[in-house]
C-alpha positions as CSV (number, residue, x, y, z in Angstrom):
1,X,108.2,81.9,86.1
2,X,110.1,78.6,87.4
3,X,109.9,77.1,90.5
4,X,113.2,78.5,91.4
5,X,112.1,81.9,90.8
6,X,108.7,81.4,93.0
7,X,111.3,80.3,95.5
8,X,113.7,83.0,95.4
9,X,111.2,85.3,95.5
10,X,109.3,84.3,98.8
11,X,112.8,84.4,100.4
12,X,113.6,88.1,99.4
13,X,110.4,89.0,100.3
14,X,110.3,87.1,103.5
15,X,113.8,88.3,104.0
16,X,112.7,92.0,103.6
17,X,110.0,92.1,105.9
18,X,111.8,90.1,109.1
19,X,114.7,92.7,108.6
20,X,112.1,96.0,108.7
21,X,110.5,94.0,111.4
22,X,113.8,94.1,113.3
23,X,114.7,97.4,111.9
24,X,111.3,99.1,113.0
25,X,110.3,97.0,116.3
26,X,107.2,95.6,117.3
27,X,104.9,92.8,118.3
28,X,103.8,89.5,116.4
29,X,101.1,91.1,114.8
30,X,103.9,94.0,113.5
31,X,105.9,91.2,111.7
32,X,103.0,89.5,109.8
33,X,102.2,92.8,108.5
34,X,105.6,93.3,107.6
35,X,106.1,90.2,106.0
36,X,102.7,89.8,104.5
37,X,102.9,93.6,103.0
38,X,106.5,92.8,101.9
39,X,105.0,89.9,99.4
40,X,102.5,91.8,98.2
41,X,104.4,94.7,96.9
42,X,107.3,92.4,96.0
43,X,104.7,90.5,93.2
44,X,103.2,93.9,92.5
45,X,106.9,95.3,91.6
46,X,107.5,92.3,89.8
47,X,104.4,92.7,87.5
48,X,104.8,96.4,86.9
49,X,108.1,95.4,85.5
50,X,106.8,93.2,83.4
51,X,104.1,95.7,82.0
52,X,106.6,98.8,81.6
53,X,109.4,96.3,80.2
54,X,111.7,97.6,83.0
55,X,114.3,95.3,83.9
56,X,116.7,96.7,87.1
57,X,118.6,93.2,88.0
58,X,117.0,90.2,86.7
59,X,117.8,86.9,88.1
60,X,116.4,84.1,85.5
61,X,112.8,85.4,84.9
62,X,112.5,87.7,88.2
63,X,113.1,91.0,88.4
64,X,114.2,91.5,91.5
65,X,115.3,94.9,91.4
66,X,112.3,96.7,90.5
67,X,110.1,93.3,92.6
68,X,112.5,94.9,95.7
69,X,112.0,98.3,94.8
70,X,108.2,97.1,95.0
71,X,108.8,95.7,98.4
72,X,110.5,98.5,100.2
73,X,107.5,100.7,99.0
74,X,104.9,98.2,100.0
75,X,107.1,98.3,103.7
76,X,107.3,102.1,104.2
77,X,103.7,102.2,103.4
78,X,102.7,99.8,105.4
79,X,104.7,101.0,108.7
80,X,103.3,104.7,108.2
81,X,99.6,103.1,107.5
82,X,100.4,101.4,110.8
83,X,101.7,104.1,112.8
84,X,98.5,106.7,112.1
85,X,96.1,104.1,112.7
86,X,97.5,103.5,116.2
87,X,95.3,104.6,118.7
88,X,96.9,106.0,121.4
């Protein structure tokens, strides 16, 4: 990938993860898990792409359809890993 791509990429992602966060609420700690999860499955959608050879919008060498697909995942997961660990 190019440097333009990395760049791209960490701004979905971040940009995915700040708007859950101010979708879904919470504290500090509830947006670097947001944003943090949101990279993780972004790069993980983006490789699994890669691997199948599925291409859902590609901008230059990212596949940022299936990499945000990836991301949303990684996000709903995250929120409902978050919400039955709290300990009320």
């Amino acid at each position: 990938m190019t440097t333009p791509a990395y760049l791209i990429s960490i701004i979905l992602a971040t940009l995915y993860g700040a708007v859950f966060h101010l979708y879904k609420g919470g504290d500090a700690s509830r947006i670097l898990l947001y944003v943090v999860s949101s990279w993780m499955g972004f790069i993980i959608g983006h490789n699994v792409s890669q691997i199948v050879g599925a291409s859902i919008y590609s901008i230059g060498p990212l596949n940022a359809g299936m990499a945000s697909l990836g991301s949303g995942l990684a996000l709903v997961l995250a929120h409902w890993l978050a919400k039955h660990n709290r300990a009320d």
